[in-house]
Every structure is written in C-alpha cells, then in structure tokens.
Residue, then its C-alpha position, 0 to 999 in steps of 0.5 A: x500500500x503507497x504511503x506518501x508523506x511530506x508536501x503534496x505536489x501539483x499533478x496533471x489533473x487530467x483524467x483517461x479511462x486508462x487512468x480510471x481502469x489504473x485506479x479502480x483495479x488497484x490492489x485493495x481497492x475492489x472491496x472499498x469501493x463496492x461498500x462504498x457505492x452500497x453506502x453512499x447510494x442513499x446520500x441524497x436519497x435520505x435527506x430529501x426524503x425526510x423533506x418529502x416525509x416531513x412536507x407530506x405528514x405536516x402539510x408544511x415546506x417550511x417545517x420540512x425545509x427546517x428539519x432538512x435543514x437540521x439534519x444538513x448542519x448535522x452532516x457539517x458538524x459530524x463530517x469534520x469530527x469524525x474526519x479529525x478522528x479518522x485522521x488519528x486513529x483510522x476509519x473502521x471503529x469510526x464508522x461501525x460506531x457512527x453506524x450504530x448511532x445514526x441507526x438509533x436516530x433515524x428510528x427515533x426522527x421516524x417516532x417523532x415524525x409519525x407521533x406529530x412532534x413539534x417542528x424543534x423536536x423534529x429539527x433536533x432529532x435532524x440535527x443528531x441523525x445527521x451528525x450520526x450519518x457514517x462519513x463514508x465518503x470522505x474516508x473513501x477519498x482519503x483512501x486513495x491517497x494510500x493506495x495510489x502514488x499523485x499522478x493521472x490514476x489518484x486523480x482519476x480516482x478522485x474524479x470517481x468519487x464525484x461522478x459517482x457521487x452524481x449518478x447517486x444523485x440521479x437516482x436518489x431524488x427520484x427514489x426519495x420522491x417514489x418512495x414518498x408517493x407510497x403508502x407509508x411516506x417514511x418508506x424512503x427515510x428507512x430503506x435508505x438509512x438501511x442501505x447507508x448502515x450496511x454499506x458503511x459497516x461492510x466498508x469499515x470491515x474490508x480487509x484494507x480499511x481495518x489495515x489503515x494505520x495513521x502514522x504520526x510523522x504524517x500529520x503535520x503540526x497544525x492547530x485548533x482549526x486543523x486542516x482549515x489553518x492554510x489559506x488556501x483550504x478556507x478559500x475551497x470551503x468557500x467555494x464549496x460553501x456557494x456550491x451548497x447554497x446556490x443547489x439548497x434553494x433549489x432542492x426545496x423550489x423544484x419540488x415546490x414548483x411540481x407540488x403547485x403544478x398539480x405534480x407533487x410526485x414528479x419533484x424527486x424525478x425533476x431534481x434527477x434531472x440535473x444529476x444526469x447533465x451533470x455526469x454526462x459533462x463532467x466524464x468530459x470536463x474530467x478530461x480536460x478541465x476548463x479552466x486549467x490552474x486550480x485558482x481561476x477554477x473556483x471562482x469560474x465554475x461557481x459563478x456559471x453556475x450561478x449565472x445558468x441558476x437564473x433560468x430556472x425561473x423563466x420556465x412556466x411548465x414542467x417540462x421546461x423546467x426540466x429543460x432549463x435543469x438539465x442545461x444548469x446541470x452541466x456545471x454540477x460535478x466539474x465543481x465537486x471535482x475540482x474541490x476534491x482536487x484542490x484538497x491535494x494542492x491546499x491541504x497540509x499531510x496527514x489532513x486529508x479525510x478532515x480536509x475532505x471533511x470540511x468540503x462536506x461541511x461547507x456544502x451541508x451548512x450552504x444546502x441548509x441555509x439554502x432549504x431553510x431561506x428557500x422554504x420562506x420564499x416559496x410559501x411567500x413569493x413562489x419557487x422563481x424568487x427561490x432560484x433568483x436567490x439562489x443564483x444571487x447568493x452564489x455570485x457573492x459568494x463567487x466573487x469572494x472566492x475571486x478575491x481569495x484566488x491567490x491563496x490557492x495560487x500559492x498553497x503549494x509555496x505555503x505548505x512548504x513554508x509551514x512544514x518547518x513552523x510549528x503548530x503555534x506559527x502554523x495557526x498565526x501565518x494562517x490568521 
C-alpha cells in the first residue's frame, strides 16, 4: 500500500479511462469501493426524503425545509469530527460506531415524525441523525491517497468519487420522491438509512480499511482549526460553501414548483434531472478541465453556475423546467471535482479525510441555509424568487472566492513554508 508523506505536489489533473481502469483495479481497492457505492447510494436519497416525509405528514415546506435543514448542519458538524478522528486513529471503529448511532436516530426522527412532534423536536432529532450519518465518503477519498502514488490514476480516482457521487444523485431524488408517493411516506427515510448502515459497516470491515494505520510523522503540526489553518483550504470551503447554497434553494423550489403544478410526485424525478447533465459533462470536463490552474477554477465554475441558476425561473411548465435543469446541470460535478482536487494542492499531510471533511461541511451548512431561506420564499413569493436567490447568493459568494484566488495560487509555496513552523506559527501565518 503507497504511503506518501511530506508536501503534496501539483499533478496533471487530467483524467483517461486508462487512468480510471489504473485506479479502480488497484490492489485493495475492489472491496472499498463496492461498500462504498452500497453506502453512499442513499446520500441524497435520505435527506430529501425526510423533506418529502416531513412536507407530506405536516402539510408544511417550511417545517420540512427546517428539519432538512437540521439534519444538513448535522452532516457539517459530524463530517469534520469524525474526519479529525479518522485522521488519528483510522476509519473502521469510526464508522461501525457512527453506524450504530445514526441507526438509533433515524428510528427515533421516524417516532417523532409519525407521533406529530413539534417542528424543534423534529429539527433536533435532524440535527443528531445527521451528525450520526457514517462519513463514508470522505474516508473513501482519503483512501486513495494510500493506495495510489499523485499522478493521472489518484486523480482519476478522485474524479470517481464525484461522478459517482452524481449518478447517486440521479437516482436518489427520484427514489426519495417514489418512495414518498407510497403508502407509508417514511418508506424512503428507512430503506435508505438501511442501505447507508450496511454499506458503511461492510466498508469499515474490508480487509484494507481495518489495515489503515495513521502514522504520526504524517500529520503535520497544525492547530485548533486543523486542516482549515492554510489559506488556501478556507478559500475551497468557500467555494464549496456557494456550491451548497446556490443547489439548497433549489432542492426545496423544484419540488415546490411540481407540488403547485398539480405534480407533487414528479419533484424527486425533476431534481434527477440535473444529476444526469451533470455526469454526462463532467466524464468530459474530467478530461480536460476548463479552466486549467486550480485558482481561476473556483471562482469560474461557481459563478456559471450561478449565472445558468437564473433560468430556472423563466420556465412556466414542467417540462421546461426540466429543460432549463438539465442545461444548469452541466456545471454540477466539474465543481465537486475540482474541490476534491484542490484538497491535494491546499491541504497540509496527514489532513486529508478532515480536509475532505470540511468540503462536506461547507456544502451541508450552504444546502441548509439554502432549504431553510428557500422554504420562506416559496410559501411567500413562489419557487422563481427561490432560484433568483439562489443564483444571487452564489455570485457573492463567487466573487469572494475571486478575491481569495491567490491563496490557492500559492498553497503549494505555503505548505512548504509551514512544514518547518510549528503548530503555534502554523495557526498565526494562517490568521
């Protein structure tokens, strides 16, 4: 197994299926990966179907944005502490711990929702069920790092992780909005939650996740705010933030916009919809992403992606909306792709699960604040003022990452100048 420590180094962040095949028949890779897929299949399954289930029991798209919500800021909380703990001590008591908490939440949240809880009960429960959820994804990204020396495979690897993240995306909406349509509308809540636990237990039981042995000369001096002490990974939370905001508004208006058009079942399949385009593009962006240096990446990707959100609010119909979808999703996995990447040219060593952590973080804390302002402005104005605020609050954040661009311009030289310092310079060069 490929240990690598010291500084990380700027590869070509080119991706060939040759690469792809390199990459995914690594030796130790086959187990991890099908776990993997098996536990992160109903990643976007279960919290959009806790918004369908909460919506559809209450009758409210604010109460069920809040709980959504809830739960999101949970993922952001728990992504990081369990990244941390990965980092020091391996994922496997990890995530079989995690597993059996997150179990017992998602049983409690299905009580409350079922017996009426008031809506803070309900948001609580959220909040504990996704700090819960096993983090699967960010230790399969740091998995990669051990089993495959930088170059054109690990960057292959790496685009994997988020295409494959998409195709989950495709199918989890539209699952969640089919499961919804049943008889018992927390059917997709629980099966998903069921696929999740077992394929993280089976991960963290594969014969290479229980040989992962942190080594203590591989993680670099940091302090409090760990892998966010460099410059540079605080500019890709950033990005990664308006990455979550700008899809937040619009995972509760699509659904509201179907709901008001008489096709309440239809939400869940019109968020797929995106999913698609944005796998499509982003098998070609892999190959040769545009544009090239990592810095101008950021700010460009999220602020067309902004841009193309506005036509989300032109279309009357269904059908043109889910034209205007497929179009905006175009731009949906280069962004993932990128922030994954820009981990290795802004992370110091040995913070690369937490590092991965924190992306989660900032897109779960954008996604809440994004479902929860959404909710308000469907029930007051309708879902265009959701999207037409969703494009907004993706240019701001878009133009800070802009202006933040030279810190991940010089990570690389910032690394290598905190390698020598340390924690307490580390903490104050990054201030």
């Amino acid at each position: 197994m490929y240990q690598f420590s010291g500084i990380l180094v700027r590869v070509s962040q080119n991706a060939s299926l040759a690469a792809y095949r390199e990459a995914l028949t690594a030796p130790g890779a086959r187990g991890p990966v099908l776990t993997s897929l098996l536990a992160r299949l109903p990643v976007a399954m279960v919290g959009i179907a806790l918004l369908f289930y909460v919506q559809r029991v209450s009758g409210s798209y604010a109460a069920a944005s809040l709980v959504s919500a809830g739960a999101l800021v949970g993922v952001a909380l728990g992504s990081v502490a369990q990244g941390r703990l990965v980092d020091k001590i391996g994922p496997t008591r990890i995530l079989l711990v995690a597993s059996a908490l997150f179990s017992t939440m998602v049983t409690a949240e299905i009580i409350a929702i079922e017996t009426g809880a008031p809506v803070w009960v309900m948001t609580v429960l959220g909040l504990a069920l996704g700090t819960s959820q096993p983090m699967v994804g960010s230790s399969s990204r740091s998995l990669w790092t051990r089993l495959l020396p930088p170059g054109p495979a690990r960057q292959a690897a790496y685009s994997y992780e988020a295409i494959s993240m998409e195709v989950f995306f495709i199918l989890g909406p539209g699952l969640a909005g089919l499961f919804t349509a049943l008889p018992w509308a927390g059917t997709g809540v629980l099966l998903g939650a069921v696929c999740e636990v077992v394929g993280a237990t089976g991960f963290a039981l594969t014969r290479t996740v229980r040989a992962w042995r942190p080594r203590k000369d591989e993680r670099a001096s940091v302090g409090v705010l760990g892998a966010l002490s460099t410059p540079g990974m605080r500019t890709v939370a950033i990005a990664a933030l308006g990455f979550g905001v700008t899809i937040g508004f619009v995972e509760v208006a699509v659904p509201a916009a179907a709901t008001h058009a008489g096709h309440e079942a239809l939400g869940g399949l019109l968020l797929s919809v995106w999913s698609v385009s944005s796998v499509l593009f982003g098998v070609l962006y892999g190959s040769r992403p545009w544009p090239r240096p990592m810095y101008l990446r950021l700010p460009v990707l999220l602020g067309g992606f902004s841009v193309l959100v506005t036509l989300l609010a032109i279309p009357t119909t269904l059908a043109g909306l889910a034209v205007a979808l497929f179009v905006v999703g175009t731009l949906i996995t280069p962004q993932a792709m990128t922030h994954s990447a820009a981990i290795e040219e802004v992370a110091l060593p040995g913070t690369a699960t937490e590092a991965f952590g924190w992306v989660i973080t900032a897109v779960t804390v954008g996604l809440a604040f994004g479902q929860s302002v959404s909710g308000q402005l469907v029930e007051a104005f309708g879902p265009p003022a959701a999207f037409l605020a969703s494009a907004a609050s993706g240019l701001v954040l878009a133009s800070v990452v802009w202006l933040r661009r030279h810190s991940v311009r010089d990570g690389r030289q910032w690394m290598e100048n905190a390698a020598s310092c340390t924690r307490d310079e580390v903490e104050l060069a990054g201030r």
